[in-house]
C-alpha positions, 0 to 999 in steps of 0.5 A, a space after each residue: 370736842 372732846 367726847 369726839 376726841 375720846 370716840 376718835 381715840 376709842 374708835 382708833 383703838 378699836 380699830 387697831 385692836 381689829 387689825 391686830 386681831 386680822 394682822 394675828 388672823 392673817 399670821 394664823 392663817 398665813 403660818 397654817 397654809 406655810 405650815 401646809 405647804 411645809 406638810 406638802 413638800 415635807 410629803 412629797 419629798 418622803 414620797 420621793 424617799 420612799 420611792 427612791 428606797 423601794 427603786 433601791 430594794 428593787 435594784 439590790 433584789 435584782 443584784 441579788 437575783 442576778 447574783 444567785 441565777 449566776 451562782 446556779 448557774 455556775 452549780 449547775 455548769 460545775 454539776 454538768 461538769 462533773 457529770 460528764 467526768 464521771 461519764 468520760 472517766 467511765 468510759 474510759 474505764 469501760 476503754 479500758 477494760 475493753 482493751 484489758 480483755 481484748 488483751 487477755 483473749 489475745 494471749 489466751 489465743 496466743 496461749 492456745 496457738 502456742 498449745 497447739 503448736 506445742 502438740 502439733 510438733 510433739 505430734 510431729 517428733 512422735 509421728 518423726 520417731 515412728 517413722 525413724 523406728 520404721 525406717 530403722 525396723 526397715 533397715 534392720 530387716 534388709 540387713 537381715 535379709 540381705 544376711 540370710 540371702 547372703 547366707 542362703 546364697 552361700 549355703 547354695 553355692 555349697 551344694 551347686 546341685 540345689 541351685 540347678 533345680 530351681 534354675 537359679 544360676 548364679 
């Protein structure tokens, strides 16, 4: 019995030298597929990083984007802006220009109204000159017709004779 007892005992030991062997196999196999799952979630979870980074660059690019079609925008509005001040300020300038010539034509008209003007009445006093020396020349000669009459007439009434053969009677 007691080789029974020492196959018994050699059996257990073998028997617990398997399952140790499995209890190890089953820890191996059990810490690679924890290990595995490990992996897994380990690479879902940096997918799940890397996609939440990429969505991130994403959102910073659009901002960015967004950010710079504003600036453009804004240069492109500021651009018109100036634009349309240069063009008011020369139509102003072209205004005022315009206004500057009307106003130097109308002085030059003014000008000229007033040359003309000017030579109308020299024109006017030269034509009134002649027409006072006429007048002047006109009375100095009835006064000197009425003098030689004056003096015809009393050279007549001296020789009466004269005056009866023309048939003058006075």
């Amino acid at each position: 019995m007691r080789v029974e007892r020492l196959e018994y005992l050699e059996f257990l030991r073998q028997r617990r030298a398997e399952e140790k062997k499995l209890e190890a196999e089953l820890e191996r196999i059990t810490q690679a597929a924890l290990d595995r799952d490990n992996h897994n979630r380990d690479m879902v979870l940096l997918k799940e990083e890397l996609a939440r980074q990429e969505l991130m660059k994403q959102v910073h690019q659009a901002r960015r984007d967004q950010m710079h079609d504003r600036k453009e925008a804004a240069a492109r509005t500021a651009q018109e802006l100036a634009l349309e001040k240069t063009l008011m300020q020369r139509e102003l300038t072209l205004y005022q220009q315009r206004q500057l010539h009307e106003a130097e034509e109308e002085r030059e008209k003014a000008a000229q109204r007033k040359r003309d003007l000017e030579a109308q009445m020299e024109a006017n006093a030269a034509r009134r000159d002649i027409l006072h020396a006429k007048a002047e020349q006109e009375y100095l000669d009835s006064k000197r017709a009425e003098a030689e009459y004056a003096a015809f007439v009393a050279a007549e009434r001296q020789n009466p004779q004269k005056l009866m053969k023309r048939g003058d009677y006075r």
